[in-house]
Biopython code that builds the backbone (N, CA, C, O; Angstrom):
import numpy as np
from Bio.PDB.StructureBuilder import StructureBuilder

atoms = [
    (1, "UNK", "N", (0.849, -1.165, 0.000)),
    (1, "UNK", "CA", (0.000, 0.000, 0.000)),
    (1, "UNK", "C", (0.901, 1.237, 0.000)),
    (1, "UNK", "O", (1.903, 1.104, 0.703)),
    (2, "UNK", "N", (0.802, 2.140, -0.484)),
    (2, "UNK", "CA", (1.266, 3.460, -0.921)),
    (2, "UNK", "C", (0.794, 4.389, 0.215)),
    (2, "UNK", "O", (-0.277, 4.038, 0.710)),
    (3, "UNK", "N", (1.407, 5.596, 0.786)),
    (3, "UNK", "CA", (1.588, 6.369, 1.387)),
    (3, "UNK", "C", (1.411, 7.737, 0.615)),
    (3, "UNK", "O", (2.413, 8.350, 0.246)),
    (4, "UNK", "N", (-0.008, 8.273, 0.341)),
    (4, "UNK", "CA", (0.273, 9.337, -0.626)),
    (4, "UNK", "C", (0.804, 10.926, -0.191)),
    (4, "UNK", "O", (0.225, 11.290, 0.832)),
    (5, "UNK", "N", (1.737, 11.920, -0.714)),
    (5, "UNK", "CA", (1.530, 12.847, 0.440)),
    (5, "UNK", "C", (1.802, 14.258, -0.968)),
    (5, "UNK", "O", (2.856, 14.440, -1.579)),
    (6, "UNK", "N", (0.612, 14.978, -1.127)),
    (6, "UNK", "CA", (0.460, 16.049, -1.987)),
    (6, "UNK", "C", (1.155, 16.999, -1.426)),
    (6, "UNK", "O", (0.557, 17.397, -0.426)),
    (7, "UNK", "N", (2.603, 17.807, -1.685)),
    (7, "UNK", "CA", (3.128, 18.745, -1.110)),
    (7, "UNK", "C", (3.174, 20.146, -2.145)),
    (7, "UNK", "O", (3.562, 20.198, -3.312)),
    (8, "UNK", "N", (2.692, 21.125, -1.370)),
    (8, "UNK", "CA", (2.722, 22.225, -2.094)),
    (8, "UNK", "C", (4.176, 23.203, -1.942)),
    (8, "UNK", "O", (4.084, 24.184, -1.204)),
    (9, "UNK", "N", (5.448, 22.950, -2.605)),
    (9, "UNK", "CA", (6.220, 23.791, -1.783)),
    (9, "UNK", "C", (6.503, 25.410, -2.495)),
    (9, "UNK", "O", (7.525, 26.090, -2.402)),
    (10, "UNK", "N", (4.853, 25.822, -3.423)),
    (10, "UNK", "CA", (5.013, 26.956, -3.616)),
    (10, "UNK", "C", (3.701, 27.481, -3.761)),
    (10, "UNK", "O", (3.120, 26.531, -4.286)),
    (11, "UNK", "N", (2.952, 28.296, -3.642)),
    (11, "UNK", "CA", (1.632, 28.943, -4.028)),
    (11, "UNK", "C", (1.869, 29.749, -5.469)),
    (11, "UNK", "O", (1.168, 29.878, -6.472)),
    (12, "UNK", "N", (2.731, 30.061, -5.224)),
    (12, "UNK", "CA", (3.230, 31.023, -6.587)),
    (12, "UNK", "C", (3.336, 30.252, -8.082)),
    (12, "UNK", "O", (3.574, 29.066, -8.311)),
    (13, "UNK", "N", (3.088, 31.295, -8.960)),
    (13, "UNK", "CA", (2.935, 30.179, -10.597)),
    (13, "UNK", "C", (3.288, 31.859, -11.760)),
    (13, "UNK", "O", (3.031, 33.046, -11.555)),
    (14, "UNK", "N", (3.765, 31.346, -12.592)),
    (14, "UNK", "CA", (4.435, 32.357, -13.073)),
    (14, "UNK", "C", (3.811, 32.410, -14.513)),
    (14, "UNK", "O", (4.387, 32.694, -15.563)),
    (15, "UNK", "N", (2.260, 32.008, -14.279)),
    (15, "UNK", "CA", (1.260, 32.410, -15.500)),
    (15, "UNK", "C", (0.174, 33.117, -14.752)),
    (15, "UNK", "O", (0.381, 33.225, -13.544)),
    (16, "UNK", "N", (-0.747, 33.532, -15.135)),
    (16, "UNK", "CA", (-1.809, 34.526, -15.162)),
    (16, "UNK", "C", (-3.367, 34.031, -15.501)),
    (16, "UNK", "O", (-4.370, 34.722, -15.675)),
    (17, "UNK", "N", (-3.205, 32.594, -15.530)),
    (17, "UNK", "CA", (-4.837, 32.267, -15.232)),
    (17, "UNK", "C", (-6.129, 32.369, -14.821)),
    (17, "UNK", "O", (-6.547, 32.275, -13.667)),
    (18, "UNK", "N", (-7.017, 32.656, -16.269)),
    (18, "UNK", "CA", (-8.503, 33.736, -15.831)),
    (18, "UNK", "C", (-8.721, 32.728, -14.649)),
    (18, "UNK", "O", (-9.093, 33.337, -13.646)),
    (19, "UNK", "N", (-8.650, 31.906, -14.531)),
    (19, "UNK", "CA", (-9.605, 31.252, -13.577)),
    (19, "UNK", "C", (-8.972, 30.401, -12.249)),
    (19, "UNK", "O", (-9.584, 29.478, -11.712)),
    (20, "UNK", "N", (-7.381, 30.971, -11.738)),
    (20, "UNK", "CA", (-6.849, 30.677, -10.814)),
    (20, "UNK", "C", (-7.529, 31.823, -9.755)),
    (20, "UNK", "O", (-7.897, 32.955, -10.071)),
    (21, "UNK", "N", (-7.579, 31.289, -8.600)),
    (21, "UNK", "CA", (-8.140, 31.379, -7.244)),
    (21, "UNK", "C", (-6.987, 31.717, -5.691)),
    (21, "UNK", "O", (-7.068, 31.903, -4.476)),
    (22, "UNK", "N", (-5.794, 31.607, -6.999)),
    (22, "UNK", "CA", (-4.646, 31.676, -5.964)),
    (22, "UNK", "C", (-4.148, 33.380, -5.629)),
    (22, "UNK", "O", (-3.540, 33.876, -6.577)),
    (23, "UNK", "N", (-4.305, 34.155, -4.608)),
    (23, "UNK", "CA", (-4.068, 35.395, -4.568)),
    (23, "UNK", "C", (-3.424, 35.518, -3.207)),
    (23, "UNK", "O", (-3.519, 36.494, -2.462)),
    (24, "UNK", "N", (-2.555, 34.066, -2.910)),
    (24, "UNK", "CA", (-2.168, 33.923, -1.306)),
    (24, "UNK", "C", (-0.793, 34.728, -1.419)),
    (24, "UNK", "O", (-0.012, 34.648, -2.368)),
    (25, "UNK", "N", (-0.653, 35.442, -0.386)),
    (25, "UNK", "CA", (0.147, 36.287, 0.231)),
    (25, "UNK", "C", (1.286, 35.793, 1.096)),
    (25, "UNK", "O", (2.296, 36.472, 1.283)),
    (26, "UNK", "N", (1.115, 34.702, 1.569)),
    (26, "UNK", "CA", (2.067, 34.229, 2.317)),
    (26, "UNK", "C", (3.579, 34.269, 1.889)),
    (26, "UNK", "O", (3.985, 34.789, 0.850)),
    (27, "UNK", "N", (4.407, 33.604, 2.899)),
    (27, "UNK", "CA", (5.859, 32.714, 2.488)),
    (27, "UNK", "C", (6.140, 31.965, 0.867)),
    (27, "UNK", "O", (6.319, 30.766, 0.656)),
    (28, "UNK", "N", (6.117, 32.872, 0.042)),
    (28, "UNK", "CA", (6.330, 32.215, -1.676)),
    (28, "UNK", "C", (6.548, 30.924, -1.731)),
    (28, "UNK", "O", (5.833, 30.132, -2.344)),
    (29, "UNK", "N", (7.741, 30.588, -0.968)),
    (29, "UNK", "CA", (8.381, 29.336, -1.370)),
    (29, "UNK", "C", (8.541, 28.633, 0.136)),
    (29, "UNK", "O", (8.723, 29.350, 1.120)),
    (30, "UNK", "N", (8.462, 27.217, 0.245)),
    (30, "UNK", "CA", (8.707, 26.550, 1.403)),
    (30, "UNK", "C", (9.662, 26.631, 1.713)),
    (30, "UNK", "O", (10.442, 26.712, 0.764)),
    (31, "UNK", "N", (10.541, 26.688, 3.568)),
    (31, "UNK", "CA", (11.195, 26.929, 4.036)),
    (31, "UNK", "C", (12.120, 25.677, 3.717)),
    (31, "UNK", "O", (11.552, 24.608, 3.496)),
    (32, "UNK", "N", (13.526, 25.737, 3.676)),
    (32, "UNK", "CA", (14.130, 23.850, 3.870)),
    (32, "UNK", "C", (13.960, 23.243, 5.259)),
    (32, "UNK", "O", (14.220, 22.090, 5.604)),
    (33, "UNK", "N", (13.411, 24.377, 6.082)),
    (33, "UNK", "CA", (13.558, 23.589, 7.537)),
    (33, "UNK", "C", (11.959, 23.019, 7.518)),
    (33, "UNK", "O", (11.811, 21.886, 7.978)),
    (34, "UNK", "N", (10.973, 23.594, 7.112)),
    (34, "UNK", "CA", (9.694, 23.099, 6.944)),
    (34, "UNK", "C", (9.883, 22.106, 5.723)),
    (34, "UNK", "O", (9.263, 21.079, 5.999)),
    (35, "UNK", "N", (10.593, 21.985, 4.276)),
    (35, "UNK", "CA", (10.330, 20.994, 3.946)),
    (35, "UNK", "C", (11.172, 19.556, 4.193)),
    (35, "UNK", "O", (11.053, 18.445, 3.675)),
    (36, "UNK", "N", (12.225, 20.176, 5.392)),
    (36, "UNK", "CA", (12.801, 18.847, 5.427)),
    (36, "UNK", "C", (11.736, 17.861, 6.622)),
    (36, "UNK", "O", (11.439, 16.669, 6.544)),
    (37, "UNK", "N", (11.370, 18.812, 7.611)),
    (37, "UNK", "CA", (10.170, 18.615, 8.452)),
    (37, "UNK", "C", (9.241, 17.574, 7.895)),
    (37, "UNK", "O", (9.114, 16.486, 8.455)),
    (38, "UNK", "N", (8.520, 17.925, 6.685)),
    (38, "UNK", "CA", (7.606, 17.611, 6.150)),
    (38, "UNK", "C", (7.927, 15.907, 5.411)),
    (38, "UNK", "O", (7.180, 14.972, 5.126)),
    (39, "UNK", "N", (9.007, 16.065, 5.336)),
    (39, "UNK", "CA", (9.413, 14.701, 4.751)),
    (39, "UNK", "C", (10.212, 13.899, 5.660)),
    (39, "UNK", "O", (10.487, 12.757, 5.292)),
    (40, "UNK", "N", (10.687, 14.360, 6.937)),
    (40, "UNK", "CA", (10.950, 13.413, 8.118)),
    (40, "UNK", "C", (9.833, 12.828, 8.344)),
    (40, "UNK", "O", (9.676, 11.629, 8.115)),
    (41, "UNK", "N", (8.820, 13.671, 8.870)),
    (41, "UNK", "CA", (7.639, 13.610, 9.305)),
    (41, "UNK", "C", (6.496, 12.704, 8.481)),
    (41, "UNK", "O", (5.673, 11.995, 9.058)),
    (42, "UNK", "N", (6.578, 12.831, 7.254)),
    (42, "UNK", "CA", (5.911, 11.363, 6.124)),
    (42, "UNK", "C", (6.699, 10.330, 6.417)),
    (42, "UNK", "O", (6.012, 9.695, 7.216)),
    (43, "UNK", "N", (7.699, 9.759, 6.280)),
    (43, "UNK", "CA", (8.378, 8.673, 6.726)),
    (43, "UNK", "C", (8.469, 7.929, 7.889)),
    (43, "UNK", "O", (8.501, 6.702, 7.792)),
    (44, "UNK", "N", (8.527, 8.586, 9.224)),
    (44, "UNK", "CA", (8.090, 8.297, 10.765)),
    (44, "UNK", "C", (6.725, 8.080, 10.601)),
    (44, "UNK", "O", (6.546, 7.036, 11.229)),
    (45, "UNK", "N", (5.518, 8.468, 10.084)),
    (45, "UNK", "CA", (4.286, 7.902, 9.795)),
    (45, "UNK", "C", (4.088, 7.013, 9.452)),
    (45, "UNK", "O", (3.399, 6.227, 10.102)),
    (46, "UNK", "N", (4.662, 6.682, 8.125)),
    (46, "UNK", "CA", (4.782, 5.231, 7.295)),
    (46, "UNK", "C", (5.665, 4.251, 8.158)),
    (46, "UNK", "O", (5.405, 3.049, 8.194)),
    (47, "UNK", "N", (6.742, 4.817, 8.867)),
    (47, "UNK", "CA", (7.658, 3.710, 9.697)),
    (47, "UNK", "C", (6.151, 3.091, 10.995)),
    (47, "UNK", "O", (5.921, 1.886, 11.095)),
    (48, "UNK", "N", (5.540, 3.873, 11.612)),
    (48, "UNK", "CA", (4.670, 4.120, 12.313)),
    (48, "UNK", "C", (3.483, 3.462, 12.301)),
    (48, "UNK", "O", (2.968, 3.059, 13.343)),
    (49, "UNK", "N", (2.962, 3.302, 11.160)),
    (49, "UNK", "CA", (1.611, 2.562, 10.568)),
    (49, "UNK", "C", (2.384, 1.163, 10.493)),
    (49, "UNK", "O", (2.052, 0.157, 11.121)),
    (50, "UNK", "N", (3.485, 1.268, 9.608)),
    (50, "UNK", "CA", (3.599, -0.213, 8.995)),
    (50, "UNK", "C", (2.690, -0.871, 8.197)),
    (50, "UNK", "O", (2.167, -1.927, 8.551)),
    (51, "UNK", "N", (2.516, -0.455, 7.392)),
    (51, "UNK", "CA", (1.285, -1.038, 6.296)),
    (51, "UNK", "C", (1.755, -0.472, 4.888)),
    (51, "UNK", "O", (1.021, -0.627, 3.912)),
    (52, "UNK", "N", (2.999, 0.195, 4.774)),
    (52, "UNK", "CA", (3.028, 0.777, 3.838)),
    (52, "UNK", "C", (4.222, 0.635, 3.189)),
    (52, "UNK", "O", (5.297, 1.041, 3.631)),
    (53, "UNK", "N", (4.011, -0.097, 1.845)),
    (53, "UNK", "CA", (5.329, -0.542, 1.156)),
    (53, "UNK", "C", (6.187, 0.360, 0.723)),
    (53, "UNK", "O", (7.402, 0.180, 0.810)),
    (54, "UNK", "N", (5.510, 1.716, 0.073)),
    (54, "UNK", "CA", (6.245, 2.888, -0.227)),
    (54, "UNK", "C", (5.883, 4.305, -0.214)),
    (54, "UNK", "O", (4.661, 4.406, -0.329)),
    (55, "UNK", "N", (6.472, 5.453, -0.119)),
    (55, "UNK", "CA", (5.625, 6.776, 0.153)),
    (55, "UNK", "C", (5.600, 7.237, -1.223)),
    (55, "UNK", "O", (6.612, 7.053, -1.898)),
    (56, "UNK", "N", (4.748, 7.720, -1.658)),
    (56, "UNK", "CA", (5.065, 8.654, -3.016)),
    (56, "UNK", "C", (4.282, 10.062, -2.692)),
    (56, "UNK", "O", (3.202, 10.157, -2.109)),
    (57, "UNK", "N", (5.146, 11.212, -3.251)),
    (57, "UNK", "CA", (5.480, 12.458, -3.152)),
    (57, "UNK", "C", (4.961, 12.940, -4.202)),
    (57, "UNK", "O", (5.613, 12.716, -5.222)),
    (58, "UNK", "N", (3.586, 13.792, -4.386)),
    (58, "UNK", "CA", (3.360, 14.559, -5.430)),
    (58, "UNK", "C", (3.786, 16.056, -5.111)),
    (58, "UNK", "O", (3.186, 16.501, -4.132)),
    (59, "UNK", "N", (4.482, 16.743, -5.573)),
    (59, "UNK", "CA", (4.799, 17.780, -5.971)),
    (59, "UNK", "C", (4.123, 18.827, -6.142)),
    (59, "UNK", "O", (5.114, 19.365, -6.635)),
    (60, "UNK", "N", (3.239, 19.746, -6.204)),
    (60, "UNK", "CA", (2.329, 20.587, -6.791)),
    (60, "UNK", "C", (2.548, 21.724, -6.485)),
    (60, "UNK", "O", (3.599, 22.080, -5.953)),
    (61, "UNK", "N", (1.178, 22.817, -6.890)),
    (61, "UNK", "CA", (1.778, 24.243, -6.397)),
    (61, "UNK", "C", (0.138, 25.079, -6.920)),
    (61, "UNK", "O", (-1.000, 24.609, -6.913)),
    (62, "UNK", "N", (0.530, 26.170, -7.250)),
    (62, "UNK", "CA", (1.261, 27.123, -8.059)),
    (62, "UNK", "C", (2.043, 26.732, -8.456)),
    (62, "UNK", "O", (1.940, 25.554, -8.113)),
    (63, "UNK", "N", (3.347, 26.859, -9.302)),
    (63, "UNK", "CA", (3.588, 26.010, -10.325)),
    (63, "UNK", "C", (5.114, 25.488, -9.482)),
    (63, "UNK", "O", (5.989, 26.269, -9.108)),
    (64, "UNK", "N", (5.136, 24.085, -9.326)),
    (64, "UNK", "CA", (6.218, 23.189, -8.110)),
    (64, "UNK", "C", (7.433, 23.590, -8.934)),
    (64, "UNK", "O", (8.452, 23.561, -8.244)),
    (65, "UNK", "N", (7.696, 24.050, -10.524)),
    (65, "UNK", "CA", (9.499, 23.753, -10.530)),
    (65, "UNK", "C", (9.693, 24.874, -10.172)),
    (65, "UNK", "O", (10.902, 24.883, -9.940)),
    (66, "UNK", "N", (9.122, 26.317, -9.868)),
    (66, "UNK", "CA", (9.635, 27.604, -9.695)),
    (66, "UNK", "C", (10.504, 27.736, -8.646)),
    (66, "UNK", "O", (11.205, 28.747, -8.597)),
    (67, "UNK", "N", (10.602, 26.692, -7.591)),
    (67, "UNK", "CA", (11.655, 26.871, -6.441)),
    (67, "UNK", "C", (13.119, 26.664, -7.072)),
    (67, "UNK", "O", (14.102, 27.317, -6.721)),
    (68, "UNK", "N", (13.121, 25.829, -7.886)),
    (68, "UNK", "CA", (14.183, 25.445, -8.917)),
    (68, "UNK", "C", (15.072, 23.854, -8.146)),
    (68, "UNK", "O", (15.039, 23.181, -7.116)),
    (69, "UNK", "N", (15.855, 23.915, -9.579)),
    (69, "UNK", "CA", (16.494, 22.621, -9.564)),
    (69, "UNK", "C", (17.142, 22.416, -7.982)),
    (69, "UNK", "O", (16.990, 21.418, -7.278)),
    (70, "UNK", "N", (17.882, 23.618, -7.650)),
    (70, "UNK", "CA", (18.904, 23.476, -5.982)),
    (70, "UNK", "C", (17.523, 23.117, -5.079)),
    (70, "UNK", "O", (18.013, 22.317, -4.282)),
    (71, "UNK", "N", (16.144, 23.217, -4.728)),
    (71, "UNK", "CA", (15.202, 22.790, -4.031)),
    (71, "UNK", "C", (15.193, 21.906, -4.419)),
    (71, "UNK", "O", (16.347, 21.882, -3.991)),
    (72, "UNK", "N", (15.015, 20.687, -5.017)),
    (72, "UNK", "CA", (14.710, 19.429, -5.068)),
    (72, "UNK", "C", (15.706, 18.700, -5.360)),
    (72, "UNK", "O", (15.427, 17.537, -5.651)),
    (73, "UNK", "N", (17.354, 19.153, -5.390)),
    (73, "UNK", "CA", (18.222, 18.607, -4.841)),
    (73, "UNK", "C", (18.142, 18.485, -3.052)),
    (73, "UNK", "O", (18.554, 17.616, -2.284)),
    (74, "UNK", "N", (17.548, 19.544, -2.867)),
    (74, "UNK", "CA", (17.237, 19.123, -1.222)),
    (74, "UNK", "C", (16.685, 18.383, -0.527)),
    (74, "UNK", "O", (16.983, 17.864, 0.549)),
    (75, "UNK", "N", (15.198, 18.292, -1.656)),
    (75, "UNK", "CA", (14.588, 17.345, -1.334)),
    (75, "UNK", "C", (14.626, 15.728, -1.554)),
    (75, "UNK", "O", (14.041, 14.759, -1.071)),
    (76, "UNK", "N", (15.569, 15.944, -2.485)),
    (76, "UNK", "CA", (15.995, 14.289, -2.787)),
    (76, "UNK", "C", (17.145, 13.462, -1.780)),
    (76, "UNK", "O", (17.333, 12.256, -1.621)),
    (77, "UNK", "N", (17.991, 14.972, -1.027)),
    (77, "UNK", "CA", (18.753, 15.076, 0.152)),
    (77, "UNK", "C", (18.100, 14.395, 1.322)),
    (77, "UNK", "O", (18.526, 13.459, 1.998)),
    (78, "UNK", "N", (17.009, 15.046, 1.412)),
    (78, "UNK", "CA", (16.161, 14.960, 2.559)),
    (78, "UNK", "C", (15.828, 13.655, 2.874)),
    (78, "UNK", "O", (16.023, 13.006, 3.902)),
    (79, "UNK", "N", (15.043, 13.242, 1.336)),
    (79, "UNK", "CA", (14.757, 11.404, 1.415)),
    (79, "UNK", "C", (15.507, 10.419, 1.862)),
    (79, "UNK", "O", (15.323, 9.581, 2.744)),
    (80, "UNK", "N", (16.455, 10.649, 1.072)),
    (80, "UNK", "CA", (17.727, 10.184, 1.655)),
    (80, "UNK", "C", (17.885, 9.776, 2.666)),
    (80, "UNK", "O", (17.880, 8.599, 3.027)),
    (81, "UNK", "N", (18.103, 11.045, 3.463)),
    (81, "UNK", "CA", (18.707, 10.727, 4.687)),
    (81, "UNK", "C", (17.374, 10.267, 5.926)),
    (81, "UNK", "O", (17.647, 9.669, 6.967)),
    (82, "UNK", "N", (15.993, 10.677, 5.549)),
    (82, "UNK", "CA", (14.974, 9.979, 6.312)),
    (82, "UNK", "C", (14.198, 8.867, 6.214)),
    (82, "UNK", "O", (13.479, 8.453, 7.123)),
    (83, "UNK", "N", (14.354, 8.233, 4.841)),
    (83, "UNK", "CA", (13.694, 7.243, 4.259)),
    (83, "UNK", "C", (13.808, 5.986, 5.428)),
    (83, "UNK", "O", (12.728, 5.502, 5.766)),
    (84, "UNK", "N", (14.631, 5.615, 5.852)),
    (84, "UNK", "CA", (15.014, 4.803, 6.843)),
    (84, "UNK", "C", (14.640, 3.744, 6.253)),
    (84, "UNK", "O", (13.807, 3.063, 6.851)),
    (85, "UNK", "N", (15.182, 3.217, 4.752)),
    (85, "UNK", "CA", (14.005, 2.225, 4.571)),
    (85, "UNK", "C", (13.356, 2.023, 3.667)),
    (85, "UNK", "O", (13.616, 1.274, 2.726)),
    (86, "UNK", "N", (12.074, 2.904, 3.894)),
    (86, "UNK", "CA", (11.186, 2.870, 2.920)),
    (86, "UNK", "C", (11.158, 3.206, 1.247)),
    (86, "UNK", "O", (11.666, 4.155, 0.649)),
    (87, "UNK", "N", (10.668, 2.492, 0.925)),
    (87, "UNK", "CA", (10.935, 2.996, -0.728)),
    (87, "UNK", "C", (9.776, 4.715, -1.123)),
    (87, "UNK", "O", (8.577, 4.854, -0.883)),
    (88, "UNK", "N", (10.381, 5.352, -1.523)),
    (88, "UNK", "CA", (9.469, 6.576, -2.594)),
    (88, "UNK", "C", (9.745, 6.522, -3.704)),
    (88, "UNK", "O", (10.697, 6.012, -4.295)),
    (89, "UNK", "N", (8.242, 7.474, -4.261)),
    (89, "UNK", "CA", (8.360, 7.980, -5.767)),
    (89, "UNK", "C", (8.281, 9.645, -5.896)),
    (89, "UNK", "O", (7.714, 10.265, -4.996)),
    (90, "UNK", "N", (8.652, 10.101, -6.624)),
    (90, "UNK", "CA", (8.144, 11.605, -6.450)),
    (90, "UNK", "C", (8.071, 12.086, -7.952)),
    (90, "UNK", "O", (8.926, 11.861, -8.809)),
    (91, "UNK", "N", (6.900, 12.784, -8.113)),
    (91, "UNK", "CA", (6.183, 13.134, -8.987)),
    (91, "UNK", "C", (6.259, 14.670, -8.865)),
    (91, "UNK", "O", (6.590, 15.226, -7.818)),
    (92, "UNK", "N", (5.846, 15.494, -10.297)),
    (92, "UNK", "CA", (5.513, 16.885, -10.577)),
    (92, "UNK", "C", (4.531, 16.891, -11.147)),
    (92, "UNK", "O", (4.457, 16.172, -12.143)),
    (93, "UNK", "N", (3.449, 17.656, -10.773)),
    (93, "UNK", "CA", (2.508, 18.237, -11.303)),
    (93, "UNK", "C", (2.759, 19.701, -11.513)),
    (93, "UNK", "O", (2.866, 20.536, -10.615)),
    (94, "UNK", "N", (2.876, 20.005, -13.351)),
    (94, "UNK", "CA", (3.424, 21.347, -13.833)),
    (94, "UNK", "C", (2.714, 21.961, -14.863)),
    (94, "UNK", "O", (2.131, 21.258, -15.688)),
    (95, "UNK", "N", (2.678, 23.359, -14.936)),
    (95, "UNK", "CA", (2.610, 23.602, -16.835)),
    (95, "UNK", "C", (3.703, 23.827, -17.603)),
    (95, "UNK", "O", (3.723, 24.678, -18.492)),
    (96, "UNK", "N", (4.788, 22.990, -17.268)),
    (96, "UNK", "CA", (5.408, 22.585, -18.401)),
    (96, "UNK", "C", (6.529, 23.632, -18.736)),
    (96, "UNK", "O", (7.553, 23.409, -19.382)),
    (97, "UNK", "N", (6.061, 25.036, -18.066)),
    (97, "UNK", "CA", (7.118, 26.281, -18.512)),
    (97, "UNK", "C", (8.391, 26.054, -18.317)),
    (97, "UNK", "O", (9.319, 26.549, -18.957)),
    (98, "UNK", "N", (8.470, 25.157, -17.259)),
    (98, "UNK", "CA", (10.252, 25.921, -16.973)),
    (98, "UNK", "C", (10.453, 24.400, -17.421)),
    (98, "UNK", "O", (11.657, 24.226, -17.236)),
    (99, "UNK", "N", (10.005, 23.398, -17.832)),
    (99, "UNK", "CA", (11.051, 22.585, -18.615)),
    (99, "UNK", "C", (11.837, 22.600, -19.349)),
    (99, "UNK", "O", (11.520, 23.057, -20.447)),
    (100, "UNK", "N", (13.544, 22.029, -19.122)),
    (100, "UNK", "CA", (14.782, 22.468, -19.927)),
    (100, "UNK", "C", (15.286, 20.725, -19.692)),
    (100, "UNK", "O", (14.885, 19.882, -18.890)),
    (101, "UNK", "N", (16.351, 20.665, -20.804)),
    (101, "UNK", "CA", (17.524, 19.952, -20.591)),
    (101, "UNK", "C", (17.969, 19.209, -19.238)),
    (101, "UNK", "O", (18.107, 18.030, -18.910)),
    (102, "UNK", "N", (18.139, 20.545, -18.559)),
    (102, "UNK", "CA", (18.670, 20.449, -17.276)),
    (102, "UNK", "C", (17.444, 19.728, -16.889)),
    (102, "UNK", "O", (17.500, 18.498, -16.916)),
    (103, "UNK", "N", (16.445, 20.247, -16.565)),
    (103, "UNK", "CA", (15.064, 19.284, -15.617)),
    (103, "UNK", "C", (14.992, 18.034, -16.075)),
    (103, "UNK", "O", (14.666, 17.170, -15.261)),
    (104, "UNK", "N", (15.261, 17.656, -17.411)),
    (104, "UNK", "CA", (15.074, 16.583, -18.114)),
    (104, "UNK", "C", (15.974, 15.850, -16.977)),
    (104, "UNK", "O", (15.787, 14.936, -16.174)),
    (105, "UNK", "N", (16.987, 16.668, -17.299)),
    (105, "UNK", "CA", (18.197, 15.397, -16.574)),
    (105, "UNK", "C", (18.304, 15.057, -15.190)),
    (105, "UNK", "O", (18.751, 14.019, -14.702)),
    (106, "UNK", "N", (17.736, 16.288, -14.499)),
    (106, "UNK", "CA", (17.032, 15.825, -13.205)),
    (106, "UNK", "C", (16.534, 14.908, -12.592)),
    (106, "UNK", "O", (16.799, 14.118, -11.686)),
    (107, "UNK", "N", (15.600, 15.225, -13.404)),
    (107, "UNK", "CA", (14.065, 14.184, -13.544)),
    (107, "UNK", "C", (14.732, 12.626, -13.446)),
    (107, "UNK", "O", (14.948, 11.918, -12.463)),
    (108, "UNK", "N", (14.983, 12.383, -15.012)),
    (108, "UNK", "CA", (15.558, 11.213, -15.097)),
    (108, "UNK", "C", (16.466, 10.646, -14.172)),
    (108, "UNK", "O", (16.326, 9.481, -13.799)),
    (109, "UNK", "N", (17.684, 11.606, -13.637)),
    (109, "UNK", "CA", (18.661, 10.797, -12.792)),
    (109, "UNK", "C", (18.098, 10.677, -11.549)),
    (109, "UNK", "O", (18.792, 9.898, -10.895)),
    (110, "UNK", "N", (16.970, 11.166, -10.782)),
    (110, "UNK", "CA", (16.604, 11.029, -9.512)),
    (110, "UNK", "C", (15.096, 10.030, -9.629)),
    (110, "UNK", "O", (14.403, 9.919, -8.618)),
    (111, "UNK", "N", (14.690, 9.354, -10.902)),
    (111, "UNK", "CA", (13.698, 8.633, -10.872)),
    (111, "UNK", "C", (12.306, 9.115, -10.563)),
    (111, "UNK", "O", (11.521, 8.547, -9.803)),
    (112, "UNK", "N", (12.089, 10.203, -11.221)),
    (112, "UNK", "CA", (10.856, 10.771, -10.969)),
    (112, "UNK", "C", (9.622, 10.329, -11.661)),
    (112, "UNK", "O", (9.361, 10.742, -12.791)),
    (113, "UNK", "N", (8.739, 9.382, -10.927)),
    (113, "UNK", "CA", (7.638, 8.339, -11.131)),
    (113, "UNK", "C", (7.213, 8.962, -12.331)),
    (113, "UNK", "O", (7.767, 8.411, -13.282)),
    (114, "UNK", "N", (6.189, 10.211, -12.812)),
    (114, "UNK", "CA", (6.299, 11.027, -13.531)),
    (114, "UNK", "C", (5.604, 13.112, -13.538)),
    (114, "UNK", "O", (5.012, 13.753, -12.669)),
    (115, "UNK", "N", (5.911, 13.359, -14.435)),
    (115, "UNK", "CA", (5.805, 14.748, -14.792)),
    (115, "UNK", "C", (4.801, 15.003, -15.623)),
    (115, "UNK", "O", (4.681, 14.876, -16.842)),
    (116, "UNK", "N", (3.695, 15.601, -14.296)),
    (116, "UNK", "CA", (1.583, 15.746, -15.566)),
    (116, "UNK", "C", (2.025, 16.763, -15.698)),
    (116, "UNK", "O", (2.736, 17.213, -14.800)),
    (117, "UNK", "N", (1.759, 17.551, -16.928)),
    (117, "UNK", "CA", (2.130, 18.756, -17.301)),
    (117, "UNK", "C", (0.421, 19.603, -17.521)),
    (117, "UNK", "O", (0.012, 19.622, -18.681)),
    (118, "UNK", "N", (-0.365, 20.166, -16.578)),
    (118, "UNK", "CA", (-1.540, 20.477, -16.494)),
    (118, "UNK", "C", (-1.619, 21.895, -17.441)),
    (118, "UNK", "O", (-2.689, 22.489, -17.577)),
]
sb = StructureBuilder()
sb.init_structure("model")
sb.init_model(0)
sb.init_chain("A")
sb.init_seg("    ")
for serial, (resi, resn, name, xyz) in enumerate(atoms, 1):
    if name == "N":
        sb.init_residue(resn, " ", resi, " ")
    sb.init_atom(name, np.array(xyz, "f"), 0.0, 1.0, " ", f" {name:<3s}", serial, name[0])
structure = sb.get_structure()
């Protein structure tokens, strides 16, 4: 059984959609101390339950690559070092803008389940 955990680590999106609802004011981008938090904290759950073969990580936002490539080197840091174990997947849900080369190669070398481009 899968461990699902939808993380938003941005509100912000760098299009202009008639029909986005997003006008939040807060903290732009997630803190590394809140998102390393956030992904200790999924893993001690799943260690916790025990019912759960692997966690998978959806990504989302306002638009998730705008923190950029050095954020989800962190976060792949993070797994790392909290997984204790457990297997993940981690996924992006995007529009597709800031895809480059570089993300490609990202993507691919860190095994990213996959990339919905909404």
């Amino acid at each position: 059984m899968q461990l699902v955990n939808i993380i938003k680590p941005t509100h912000r999106c760098n299009l202009a959609c008639k029909y986005c609802y997003n006008e939040d004011e807060r903290q732009p981008i997630m803190s590394l101390e809140i998102l390393e938090k956030t992904i200790k904290d999924t893993f001690e759950y799943a260690n916790k339950i025990k019912v759960f073969t692997y966690v998978h990580f959806i990504w989302h936002g306002g638009e998730p690559m705008l923190p950029g490539i050095k954020f989800y080197e962190n976060i792949i840091a993070f797994q790392k070092k909290h997984s204790n174990g457990i297997k993940y997947l981690n996924a992006l849900q995007t529009n597709g803008t800031f895809i480059t080369q570089r993300w490609c190669d990202f993507i691919k070398k860190n095994n990213f389940f996959y990339v919905h481009i909404y």
